[in-house]
C-alpha positions as CSV (number, residue, x, y, z in Angstrom):
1,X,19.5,-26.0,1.5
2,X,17.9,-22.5,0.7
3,X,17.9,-20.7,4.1
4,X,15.0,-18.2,3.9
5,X,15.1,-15.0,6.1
6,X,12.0,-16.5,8.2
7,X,14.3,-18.9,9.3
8,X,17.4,-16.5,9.8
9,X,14.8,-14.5,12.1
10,X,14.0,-17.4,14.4
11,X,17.5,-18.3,15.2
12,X,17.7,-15.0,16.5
13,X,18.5,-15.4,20.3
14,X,16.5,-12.3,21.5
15,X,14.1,-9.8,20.7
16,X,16.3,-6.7,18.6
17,X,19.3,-8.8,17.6
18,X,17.5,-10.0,14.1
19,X,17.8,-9.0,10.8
20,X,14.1,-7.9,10.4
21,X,13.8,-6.9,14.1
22,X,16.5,-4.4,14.9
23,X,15.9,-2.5,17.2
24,X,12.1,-3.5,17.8
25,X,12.5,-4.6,21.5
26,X,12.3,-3.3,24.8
27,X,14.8,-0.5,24.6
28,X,14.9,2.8,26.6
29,X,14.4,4.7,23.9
30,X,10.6,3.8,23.2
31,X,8.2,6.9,22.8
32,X,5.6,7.8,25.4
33,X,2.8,6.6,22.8
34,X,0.1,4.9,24.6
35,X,-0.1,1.1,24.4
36,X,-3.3,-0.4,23.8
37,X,-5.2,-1.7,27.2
38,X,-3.6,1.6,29.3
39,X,-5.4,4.5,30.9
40,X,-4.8,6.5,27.8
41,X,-5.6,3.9,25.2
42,X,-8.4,5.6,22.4
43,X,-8.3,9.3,23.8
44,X,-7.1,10.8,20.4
45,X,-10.4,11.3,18.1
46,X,-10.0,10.2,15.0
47,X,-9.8,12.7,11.8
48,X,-12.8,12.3,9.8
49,X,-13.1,13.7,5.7
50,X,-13.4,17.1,7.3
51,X,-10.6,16.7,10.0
52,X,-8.3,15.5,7.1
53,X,-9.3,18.3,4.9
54,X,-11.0,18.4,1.6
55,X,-10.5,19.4,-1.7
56,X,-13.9,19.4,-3.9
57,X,-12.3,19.1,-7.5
58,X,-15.6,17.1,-9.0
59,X,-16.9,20.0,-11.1
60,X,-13.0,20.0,-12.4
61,X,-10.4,23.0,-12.4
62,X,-6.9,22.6,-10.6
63,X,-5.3,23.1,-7.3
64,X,-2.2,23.3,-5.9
65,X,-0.5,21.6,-3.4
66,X,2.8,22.9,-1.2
67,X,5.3,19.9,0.0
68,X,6.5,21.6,3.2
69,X,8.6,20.4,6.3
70,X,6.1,20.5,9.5
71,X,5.3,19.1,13.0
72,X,2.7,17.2,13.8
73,X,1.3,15.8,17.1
74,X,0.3,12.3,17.1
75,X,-1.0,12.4,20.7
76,X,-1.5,14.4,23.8
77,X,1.2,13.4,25.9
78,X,4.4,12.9,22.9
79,X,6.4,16.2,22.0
80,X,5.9,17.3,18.5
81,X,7.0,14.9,15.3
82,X,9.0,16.8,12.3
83,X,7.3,15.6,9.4
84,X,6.7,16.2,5.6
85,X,3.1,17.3,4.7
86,X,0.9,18.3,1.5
87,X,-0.1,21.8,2.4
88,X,-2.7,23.6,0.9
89,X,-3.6,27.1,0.5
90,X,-5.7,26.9,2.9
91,X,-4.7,24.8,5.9
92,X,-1.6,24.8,6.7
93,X,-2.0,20.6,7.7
94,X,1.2,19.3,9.9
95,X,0.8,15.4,8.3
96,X,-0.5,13.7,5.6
97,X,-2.0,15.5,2.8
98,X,-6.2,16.5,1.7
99,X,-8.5,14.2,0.3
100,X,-8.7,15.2,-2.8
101,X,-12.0,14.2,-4.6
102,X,-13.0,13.9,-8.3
103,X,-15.4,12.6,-10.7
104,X,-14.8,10.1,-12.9
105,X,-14.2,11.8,-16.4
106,X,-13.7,15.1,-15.1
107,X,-10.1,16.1,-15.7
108,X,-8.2,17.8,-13.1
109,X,-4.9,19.4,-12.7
110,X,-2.5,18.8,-9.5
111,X,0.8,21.8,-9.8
112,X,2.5,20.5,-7.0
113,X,5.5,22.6,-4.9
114,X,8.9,21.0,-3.6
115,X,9.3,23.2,-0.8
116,X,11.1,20.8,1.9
117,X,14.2,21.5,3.5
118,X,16.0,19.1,6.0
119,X,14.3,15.7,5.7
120,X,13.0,14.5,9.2
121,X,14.4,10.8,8.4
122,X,17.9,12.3,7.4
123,X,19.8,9.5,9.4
124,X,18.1,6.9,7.3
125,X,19.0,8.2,4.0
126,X,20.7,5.1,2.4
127,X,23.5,6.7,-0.2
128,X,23.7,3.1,-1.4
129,X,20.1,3.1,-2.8
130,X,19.4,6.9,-3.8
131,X,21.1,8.2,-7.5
132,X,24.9,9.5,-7.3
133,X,24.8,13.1,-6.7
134,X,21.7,13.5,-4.7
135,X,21.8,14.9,-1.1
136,X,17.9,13.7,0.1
137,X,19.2,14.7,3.2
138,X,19.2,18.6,3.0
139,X,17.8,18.4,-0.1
140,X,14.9,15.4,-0.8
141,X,13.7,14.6,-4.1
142,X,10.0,14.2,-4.0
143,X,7.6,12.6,-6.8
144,X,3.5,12.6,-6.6
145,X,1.8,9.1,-8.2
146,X,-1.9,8.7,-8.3
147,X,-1.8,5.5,-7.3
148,X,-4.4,3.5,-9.2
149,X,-4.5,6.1,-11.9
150,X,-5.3,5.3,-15.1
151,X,-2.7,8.4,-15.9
152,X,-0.4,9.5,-19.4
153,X,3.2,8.1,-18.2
154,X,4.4,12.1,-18.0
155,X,1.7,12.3,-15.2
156,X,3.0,8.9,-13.8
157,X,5.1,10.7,-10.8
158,X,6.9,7.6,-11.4
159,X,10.4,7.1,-9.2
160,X,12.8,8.8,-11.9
161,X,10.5,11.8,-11.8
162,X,11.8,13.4,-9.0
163,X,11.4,17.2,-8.0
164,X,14.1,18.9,-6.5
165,X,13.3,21.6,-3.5
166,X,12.3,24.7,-5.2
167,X,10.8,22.7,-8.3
168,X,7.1,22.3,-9.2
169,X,5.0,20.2,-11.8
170,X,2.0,20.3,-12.8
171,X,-0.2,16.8,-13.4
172,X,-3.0,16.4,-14.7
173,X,-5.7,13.5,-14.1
174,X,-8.4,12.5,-17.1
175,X,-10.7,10.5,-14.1
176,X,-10.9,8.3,-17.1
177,X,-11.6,5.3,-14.9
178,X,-14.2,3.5,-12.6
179,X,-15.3,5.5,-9.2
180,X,-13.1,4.2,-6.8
181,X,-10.5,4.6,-3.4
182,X,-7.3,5.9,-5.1
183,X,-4.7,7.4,-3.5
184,X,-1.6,9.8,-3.9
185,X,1.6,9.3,-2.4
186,X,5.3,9.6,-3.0
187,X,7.6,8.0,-5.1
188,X,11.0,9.1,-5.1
189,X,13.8,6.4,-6.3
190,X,15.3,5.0,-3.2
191,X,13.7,7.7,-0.6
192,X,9.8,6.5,-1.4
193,X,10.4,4.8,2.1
194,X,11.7,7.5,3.5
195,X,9.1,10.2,2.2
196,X,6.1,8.5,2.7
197,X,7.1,7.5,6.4
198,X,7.3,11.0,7.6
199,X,4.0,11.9,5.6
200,X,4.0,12.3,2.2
201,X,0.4,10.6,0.9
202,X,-3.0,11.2,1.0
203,X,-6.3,10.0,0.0
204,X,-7.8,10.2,-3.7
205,X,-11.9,9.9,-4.0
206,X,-13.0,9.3,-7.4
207,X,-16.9,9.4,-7.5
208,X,-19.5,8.1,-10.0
209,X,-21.3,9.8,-13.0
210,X,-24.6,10.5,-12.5
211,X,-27.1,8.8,-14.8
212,X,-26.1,7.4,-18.0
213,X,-22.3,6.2,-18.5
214,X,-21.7,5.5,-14.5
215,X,-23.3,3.2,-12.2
216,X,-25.3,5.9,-10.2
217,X,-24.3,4.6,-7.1
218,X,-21.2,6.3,-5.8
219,X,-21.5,9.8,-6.3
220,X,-21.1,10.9,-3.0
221,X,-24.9,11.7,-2.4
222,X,-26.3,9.6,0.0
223,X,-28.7,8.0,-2.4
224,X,-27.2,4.5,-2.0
225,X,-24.3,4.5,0.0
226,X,-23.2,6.1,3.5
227,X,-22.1,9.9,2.7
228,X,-20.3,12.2,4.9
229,X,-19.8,12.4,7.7
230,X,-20.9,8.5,7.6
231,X,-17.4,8.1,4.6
232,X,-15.1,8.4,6.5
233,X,-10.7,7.6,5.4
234,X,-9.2,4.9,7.3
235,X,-5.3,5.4,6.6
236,X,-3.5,3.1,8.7
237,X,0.0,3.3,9.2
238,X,2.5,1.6,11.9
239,X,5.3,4.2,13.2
240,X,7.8,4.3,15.6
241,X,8.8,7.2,18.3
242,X,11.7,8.4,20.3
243,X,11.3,10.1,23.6
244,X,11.2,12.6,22.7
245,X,8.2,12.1,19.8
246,X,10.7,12.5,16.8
247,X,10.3,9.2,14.5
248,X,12.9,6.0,14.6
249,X,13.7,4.0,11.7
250,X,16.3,2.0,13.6
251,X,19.6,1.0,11.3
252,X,20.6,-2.5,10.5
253,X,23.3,-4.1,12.5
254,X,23.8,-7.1,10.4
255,X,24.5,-4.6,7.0
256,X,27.4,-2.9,7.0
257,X,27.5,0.3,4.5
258,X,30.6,1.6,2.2
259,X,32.0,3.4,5.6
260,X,31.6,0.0,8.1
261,X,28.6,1.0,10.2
262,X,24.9,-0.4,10.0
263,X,23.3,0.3,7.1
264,X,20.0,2.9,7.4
265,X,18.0,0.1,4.8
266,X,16.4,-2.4,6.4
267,X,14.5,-5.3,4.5
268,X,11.2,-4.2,6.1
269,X,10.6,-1.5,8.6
270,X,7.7,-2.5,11.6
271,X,7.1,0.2,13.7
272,X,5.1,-0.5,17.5
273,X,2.3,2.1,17.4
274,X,-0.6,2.4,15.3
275,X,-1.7,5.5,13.9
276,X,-5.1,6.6,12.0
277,X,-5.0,9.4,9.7
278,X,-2.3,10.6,11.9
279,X,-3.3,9.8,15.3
280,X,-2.3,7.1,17.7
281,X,-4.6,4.4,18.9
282,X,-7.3,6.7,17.7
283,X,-11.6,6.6,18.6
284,X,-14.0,7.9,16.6
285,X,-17.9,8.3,18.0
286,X,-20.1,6.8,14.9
287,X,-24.1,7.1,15.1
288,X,-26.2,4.0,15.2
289,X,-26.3,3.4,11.5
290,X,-24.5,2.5,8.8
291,X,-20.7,3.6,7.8
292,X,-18.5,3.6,5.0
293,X,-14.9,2.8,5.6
294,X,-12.4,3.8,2.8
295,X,-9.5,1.8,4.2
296,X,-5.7,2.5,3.1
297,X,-2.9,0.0,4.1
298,X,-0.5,3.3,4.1
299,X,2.3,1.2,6.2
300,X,5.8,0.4,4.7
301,X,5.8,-2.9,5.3
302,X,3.1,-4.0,7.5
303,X,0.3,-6.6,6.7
304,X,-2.9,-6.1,8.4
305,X,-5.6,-9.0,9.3
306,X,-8.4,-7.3,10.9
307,X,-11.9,-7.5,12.5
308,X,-14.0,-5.0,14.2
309,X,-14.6,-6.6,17.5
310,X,-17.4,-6.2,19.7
311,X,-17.5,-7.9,23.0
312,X,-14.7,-10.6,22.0
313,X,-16.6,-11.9,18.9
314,X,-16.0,-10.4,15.6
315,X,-19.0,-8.3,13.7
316,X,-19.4,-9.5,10.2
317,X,-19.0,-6.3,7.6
318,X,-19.4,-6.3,4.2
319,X,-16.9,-5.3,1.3
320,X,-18.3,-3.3,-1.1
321,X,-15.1,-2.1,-3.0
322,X,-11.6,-2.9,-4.0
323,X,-8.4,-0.6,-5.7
324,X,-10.2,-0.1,-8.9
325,X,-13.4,0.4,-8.1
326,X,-17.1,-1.6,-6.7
327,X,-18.0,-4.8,-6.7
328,X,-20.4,-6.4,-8.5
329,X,-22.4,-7.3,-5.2
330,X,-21.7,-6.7,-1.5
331,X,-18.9,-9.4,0.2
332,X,-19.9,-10.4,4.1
333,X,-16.7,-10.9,6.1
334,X,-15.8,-11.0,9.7
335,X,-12.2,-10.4,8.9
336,X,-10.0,-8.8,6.0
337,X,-6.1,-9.4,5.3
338,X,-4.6,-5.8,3.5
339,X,-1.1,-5.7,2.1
340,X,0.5,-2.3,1.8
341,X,-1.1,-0.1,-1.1
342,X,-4.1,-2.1,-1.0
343,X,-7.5,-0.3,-0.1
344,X,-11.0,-1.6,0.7
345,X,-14.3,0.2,0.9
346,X,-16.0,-1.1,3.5
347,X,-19.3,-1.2,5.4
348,X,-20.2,-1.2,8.9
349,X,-23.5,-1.3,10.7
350,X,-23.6,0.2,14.4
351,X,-27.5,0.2,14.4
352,X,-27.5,-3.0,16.4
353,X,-25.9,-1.7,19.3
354,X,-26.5,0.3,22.5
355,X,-25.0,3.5,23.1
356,X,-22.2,3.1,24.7
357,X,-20.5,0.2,23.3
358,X,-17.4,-0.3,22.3
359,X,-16.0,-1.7,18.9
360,X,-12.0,-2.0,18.2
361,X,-10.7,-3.0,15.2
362,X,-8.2,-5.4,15.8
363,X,-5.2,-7.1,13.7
364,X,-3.8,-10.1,14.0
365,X,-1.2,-10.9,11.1
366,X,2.1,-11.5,11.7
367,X,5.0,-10.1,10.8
368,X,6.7,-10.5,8.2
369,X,4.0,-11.6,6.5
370,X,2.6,-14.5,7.0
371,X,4.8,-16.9,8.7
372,X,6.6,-14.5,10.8
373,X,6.8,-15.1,14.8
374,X,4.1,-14.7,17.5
375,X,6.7,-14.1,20.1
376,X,7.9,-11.0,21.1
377,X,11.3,-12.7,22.4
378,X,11.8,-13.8,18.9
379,X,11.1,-10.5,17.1
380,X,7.7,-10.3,16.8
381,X,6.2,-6.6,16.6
382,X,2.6,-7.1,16.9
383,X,-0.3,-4.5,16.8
384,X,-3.0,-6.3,17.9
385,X,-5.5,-3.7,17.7
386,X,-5.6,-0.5,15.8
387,X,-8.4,2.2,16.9
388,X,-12.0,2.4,18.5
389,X,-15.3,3.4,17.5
390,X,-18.1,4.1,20.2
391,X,-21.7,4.3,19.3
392,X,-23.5,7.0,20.2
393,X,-27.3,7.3,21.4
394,X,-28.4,9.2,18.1
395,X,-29.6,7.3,14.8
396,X,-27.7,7.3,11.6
397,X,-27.7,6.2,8.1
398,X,-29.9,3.5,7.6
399,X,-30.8,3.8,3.5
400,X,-30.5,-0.2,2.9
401,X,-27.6,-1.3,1.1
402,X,-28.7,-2.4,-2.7
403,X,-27.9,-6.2,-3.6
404,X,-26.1,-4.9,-7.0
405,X,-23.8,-2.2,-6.8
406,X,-23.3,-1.8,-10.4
407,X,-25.6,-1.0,-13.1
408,X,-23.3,-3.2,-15.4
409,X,-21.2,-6.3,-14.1
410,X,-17.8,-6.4,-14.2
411,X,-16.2,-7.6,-17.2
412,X,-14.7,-10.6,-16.5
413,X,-11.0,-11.3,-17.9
414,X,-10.5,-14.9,-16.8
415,X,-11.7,-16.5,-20.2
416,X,-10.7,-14.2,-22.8
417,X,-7.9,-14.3,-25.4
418,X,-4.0,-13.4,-23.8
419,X,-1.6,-12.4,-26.1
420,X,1.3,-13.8,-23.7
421,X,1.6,-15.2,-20.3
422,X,4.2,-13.4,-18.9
423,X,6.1,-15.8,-15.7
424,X,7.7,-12.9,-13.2
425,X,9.5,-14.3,-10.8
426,X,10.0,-12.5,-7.2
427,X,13.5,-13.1,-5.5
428,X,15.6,-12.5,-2.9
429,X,19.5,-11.6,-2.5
430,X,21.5,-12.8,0.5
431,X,25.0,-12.2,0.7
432,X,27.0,-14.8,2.4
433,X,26.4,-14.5,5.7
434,X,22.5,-14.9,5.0
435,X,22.0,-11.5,5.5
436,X,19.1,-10.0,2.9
437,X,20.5,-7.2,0.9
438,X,18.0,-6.8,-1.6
439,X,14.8,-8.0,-3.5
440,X,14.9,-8.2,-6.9
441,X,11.7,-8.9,-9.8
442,X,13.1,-11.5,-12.8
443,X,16.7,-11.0,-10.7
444,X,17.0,-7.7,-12.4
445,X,17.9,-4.5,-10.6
446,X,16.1,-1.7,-11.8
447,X,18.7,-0.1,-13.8
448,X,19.0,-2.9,-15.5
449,X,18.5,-3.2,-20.0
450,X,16.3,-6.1,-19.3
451,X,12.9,-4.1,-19.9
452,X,9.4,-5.8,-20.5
453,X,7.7,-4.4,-23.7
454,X,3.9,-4.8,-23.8
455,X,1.5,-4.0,-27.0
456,X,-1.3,-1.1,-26.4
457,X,-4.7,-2.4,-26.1
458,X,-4.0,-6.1,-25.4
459,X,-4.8,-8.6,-22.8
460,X,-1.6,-10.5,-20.8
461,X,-1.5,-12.8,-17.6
462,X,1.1,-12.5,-15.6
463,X,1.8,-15.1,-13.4
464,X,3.9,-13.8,-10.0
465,X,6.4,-16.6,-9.1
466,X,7.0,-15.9,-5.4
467,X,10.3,-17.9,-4.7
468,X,10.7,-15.9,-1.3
469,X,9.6,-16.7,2.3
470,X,7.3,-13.9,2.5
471,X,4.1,-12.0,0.8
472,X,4.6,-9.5,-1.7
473,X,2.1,-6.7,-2.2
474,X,2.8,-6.3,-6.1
475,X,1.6,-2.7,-8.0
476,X,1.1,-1.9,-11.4
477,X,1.0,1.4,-12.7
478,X,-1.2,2.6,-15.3
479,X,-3.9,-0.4,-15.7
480,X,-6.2,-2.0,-13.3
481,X,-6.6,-6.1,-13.3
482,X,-8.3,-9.5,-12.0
483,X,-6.8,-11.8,-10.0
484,X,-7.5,-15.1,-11.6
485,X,-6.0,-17.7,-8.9
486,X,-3.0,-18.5,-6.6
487,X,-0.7,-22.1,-7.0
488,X,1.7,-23.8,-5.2
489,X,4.7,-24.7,-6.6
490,X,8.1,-26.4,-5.8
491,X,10.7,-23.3,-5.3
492,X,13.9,-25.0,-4.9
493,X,13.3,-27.3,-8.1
494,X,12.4,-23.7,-9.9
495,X,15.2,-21.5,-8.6
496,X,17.5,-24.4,-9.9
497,X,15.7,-24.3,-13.3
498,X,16.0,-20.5,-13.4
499,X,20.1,-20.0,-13.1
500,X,19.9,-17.4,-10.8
501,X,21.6,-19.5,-8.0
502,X,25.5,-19.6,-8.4
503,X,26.2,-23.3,-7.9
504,X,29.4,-22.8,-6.3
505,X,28.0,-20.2,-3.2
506,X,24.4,-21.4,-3.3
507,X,23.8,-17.5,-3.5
508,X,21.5,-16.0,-6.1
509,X,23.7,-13.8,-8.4
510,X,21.7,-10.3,-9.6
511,X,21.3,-10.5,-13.6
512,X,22.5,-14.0,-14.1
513,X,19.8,-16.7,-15.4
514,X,16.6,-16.2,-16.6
515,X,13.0,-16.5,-15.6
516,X,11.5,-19.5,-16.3
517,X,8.0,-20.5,-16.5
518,X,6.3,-22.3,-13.6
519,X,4.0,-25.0,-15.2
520,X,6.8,-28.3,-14.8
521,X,6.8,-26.8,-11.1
522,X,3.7,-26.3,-10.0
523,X,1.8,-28.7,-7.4
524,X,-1.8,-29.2,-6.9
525,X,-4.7,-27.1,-8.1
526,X,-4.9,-23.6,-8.9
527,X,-7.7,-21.9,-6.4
528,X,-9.4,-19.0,-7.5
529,X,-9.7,-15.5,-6.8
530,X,-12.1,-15.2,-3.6
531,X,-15.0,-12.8,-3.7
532,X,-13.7,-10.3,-2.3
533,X,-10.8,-10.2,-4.7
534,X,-13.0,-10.9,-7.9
535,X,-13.4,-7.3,-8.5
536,X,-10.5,-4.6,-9.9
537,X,-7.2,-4.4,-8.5
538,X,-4.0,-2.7,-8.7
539,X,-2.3,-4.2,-6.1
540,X,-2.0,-8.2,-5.5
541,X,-0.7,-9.8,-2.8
542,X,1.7,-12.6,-3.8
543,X,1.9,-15.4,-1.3
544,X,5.3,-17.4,-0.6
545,X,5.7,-20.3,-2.6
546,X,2.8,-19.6,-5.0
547,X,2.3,-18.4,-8.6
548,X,-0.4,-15.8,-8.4
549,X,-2.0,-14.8,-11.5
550,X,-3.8,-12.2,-13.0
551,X,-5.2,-10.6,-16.5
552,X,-4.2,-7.5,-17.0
553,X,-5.3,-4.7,-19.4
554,X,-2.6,-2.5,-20.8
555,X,-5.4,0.1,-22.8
556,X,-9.0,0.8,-23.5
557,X,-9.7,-1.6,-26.1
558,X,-7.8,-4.7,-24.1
559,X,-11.0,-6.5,-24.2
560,X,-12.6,-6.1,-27.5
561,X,-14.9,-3.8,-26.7
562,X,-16.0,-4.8,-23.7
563,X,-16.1,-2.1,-20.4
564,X,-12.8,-2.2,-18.0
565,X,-12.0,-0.2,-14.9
566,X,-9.4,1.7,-17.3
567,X,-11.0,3.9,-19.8
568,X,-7.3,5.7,-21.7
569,X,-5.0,4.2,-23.8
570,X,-1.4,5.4,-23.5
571,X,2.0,4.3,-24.6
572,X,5.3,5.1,-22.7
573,X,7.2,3.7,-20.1
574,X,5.6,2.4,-16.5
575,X,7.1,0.6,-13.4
576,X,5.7,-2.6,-11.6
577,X,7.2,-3.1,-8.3
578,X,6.2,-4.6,-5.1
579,X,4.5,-2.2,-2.3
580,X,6.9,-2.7,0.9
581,X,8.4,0.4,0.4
582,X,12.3,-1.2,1.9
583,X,11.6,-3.7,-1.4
584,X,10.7,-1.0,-3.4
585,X,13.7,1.4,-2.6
586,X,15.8,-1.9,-3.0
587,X,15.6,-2.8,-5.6
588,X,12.5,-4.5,-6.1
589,X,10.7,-3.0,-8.9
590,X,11.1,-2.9,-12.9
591,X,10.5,-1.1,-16.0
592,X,7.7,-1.9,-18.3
593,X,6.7,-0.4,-21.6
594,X,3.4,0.1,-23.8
595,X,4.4,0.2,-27.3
């Protein structure tokens, strides 16, 4: 019988003694951070456009950012956190990085500045996982990728483009692509983990054309949609603190390394505060009007299902945006799930309420993702909610939201010629205990010969075979694509077709078999895309036990003619991978090329 980890988790006996939950229960060692529900809970206020800090680079030009060691409170009442940061010249910012914003098909340039020196997460360095020779601790390899850009694959900042302390680059961005959320964030082979925990990312705001050739509506202005102070970043991000306020990343006790103690990897990392643009538990005062969210999922590993919550009933908000860009029309919700990488621009109306009141926006899912325990005693790390907003007395935005939010609609993939349909299969690899010791895409390793070659300016599905227990947040660089639909299908019977499983252990064997495709094995009917997912995307979430597919663009031209989210055509060498950063960095990503 194939023994997933969800079920090696709930044989665990107590809370910290699990494979994904080590160290995640009630130790001494927990930081000060306030719980939500205490005395303290929603004192920090949240950092806004202009808290974060912004860099106006929509008339074009360049700028320069400085990756610099730092230390960063995350709340009144913790000691200071050493952290990594994107410093610019003219704020010397202790976490995160600027929001950088551009316009789309303006070209910018990015000359970015290893300075770091001691990583602050040099206990967690795994030397299993990083290249031979490298010393991330002292020395940390960083690398900058626009995530969502439509970007030359020298600009990629992809994970073997590493910069060593003391080195710089320069990148530069065409905006060749739809307005949208992007963001930038590091990359590092085996460290992304690692880099981006301790602060390295930061929000990337791609506005609209005016008139002719864009859509008109997102340029920043106010004439349709909320602008500042009414935008305001949502990076959300789980963490973990000692004491003491430096950060945890607890080992793993049922790993062993090379030298017999736990191993610093861990298949997913859940830390038990929330933070906000870097601030715990934060609040942030809106007006009685309309606000535009543009929400990150910047955790490692952490799914997030939430609601804004008034009163104990949920508000319904609308989505107005995905990765790559607007919808066609506005989406109502009352709740959104977010898989790490994804983003979602979003749109909430306080006009209804009295000063005073209080909204939280709370989360619900389940880690992992999204069969993982409700009980704490059986490892469950919950972060029910995640910041406040309190409305204010004085009137905001109320310009009404237009019914169409593009002056063209979006080209629609899902009946177009494919050259191929590509089945990628998403595994697992257990060693004989049970234990997880990595996660693997087609049961290659990244180093591996095995790499996908794709021809410029042509249309391919993809169809994600998830033979694992848990969702997969999967990324594509370079291209923006449509989700066409998610199936069920019969894993053991596939994983048995595949040859990845030696038949002797019952273990899956890295770079044995092949990947197979899933029609004998599917079961059902395939459902479609919902309609919040029917616009661009760069990052899919791949449920357990389904084949999620999706169209994807590899150039200008993909669709005869008509308009994508992608406006450049490039060839060279990309990476897919999934968007837990402990899958990532293990070894959960691949090599593709546009030939």
């Amino acid at each position: 019988m194939r023994i997933t980890r969800r079920q090696l988790l709930q044989a665990g006996t107590v809370a910290g003694v699990g494979i994904l939950t080590q160290g995640y229960g009630t130790g001494t060692n927990r930081a000060l951070a306030a719980p939500p529900g205490s005395a303290v809970a929603f004192t920090e206020q949240l950092p806004d456009l202009a808290g974060l800090g912004v860099i106006d680079l929509t008339a074009g030009g360049g700028t320069s950012l400085w990756m610099r060691n730092a230390r960063h409170r995350f709340q009144e009442g913790m000691g200071l956190t050493d952290t990594l940061a994107y410093q610019d010249a003219r704020a010397a910012r202790t976490y995160l990085g600027p929001v950088i914003v551009a316009r789309k098909g303006t070209g910018i340039s990015l000359t970015v500045h290893n300075r770091i020196g001691r990583h602050p997460l040099a206990f967690a360095v795994d030397p299993e996982l990083v290249p031979a020779g490298s010393n991330d601790s002292r020395y940390p390899r960083t690398a900058v990728h626009l995530h969502g850009g439509n970007t030359r694959p020298e600009f990629d900042g992809g994970p073997t483009q590493a910069l060593l302390p003391g080195d710089s680059y320069t990148y530069r961005y065409g905006n060749d692509q739809d307005a949208a959320g992007l963001w930038y964030h590091d990359h590092a082979l085996g460290l992304t983990r690692l880099n981006v925990y301790a602060g390295l990312a930061g929000g990337y705001l791609l506005r609209d054309t005016p008139g002719p050739g864009g859509t008109g509506i997102d340029t920043g202005d106010g004439t349709h949609l909320p602008p500042p102070p009414y935008e305001v970043p949502l990076i959300i991000q789980d963490r973990m603190f000692n004491p003491d306020g430096s950060f945890a990343y607890p080992p793993n006790p049922d790993l062993a390394g090379a030298d017999g103690t736990p191993r610093p990897w861990a298949p997913e990392f859940f830390g038990d505060v929330a933070t906000v643009n870097g601030k715990c538990w934060p609040n942030l005062d809106v007006a009685r009007g309309m606000y535009r969210f543009r929400v990150f999922n910047g955790s490692n590993a952490r799914f997030y299902d939430v609601k804004f919550v008034a009163g104990g009933t949920a508000m319904p908000f609308r989505q107005i945006g995905s990765d790559g860009g607007l919808l066609n029309a506005p989406v109502r919700l009352n709740r959104l799930v977010l898989g790490p990488g994804e983003r979602a621009d979003l749109i909430v109306d306080f006009a209804g309420f009295k000063a005073g009141t209080t909204v939280v926006l709370t989360n619900s899912a389940r880690v992992p993702f999204p069969d993982g325990p409700k009980s704490v005693q059986l490892g469950a790390v919950p972060l029910r909610q995640i910041m406040q907003f309190t409305v204010q007395s004085r009137s905001g935005y109320d310009v009404p939201l237009p019914d169409h939010l593009r002056a063209r609609p979006i080209t629609r993939l899902a009946d177009m010629h494919i050259v191929a349909t590509r089945p990628m299969a998403l595994v697992e690899v257990a060693n004989g205990n049970g234990v997880p010791v990595a996660a693997l895409l087609n049961n290659r390793t990244f180093a591996s010969p095995d790499i996908t070659t794709v021809r410029s300016d042509t249309l391919e599905q993809w169809e994600l075979i998830n033979t694992t227990g848990d969702a997969h947040p999967i990324h594509l660089h370079f291209t923006q694509f449509q989700v066409v639909g998610r199936q069920k299908f019969d894993v053991d019977a596939y994983l048995a077709a595949t040859g990845f499983v030696d038949a002797a252990t019952g273990l899956l064997v890295p770079g044995q078999g092949k990947t197979v495709p899933a029609g004998p094995f599917l079961i059902g009917r395939e459902k479609g895309a919902p309609p919040h997912e029917q616009g661009w995307k760069d990052t899919v979430v791949a449920m357990p036990g389904e084949v999620t597919r999706i169209r994807v663009p590899f150039g200008a031209a993909a669709a005869g003619g008509a308009p994508l989210a992608i406006g450049s055509s490039f060839k060279g060498e990309y990476v897919w991978h999934c968007h837990i950063l402990e899958h990532e960095d293990n070894d959960m990503m691949q090599r593709y090329v546009i030939a």
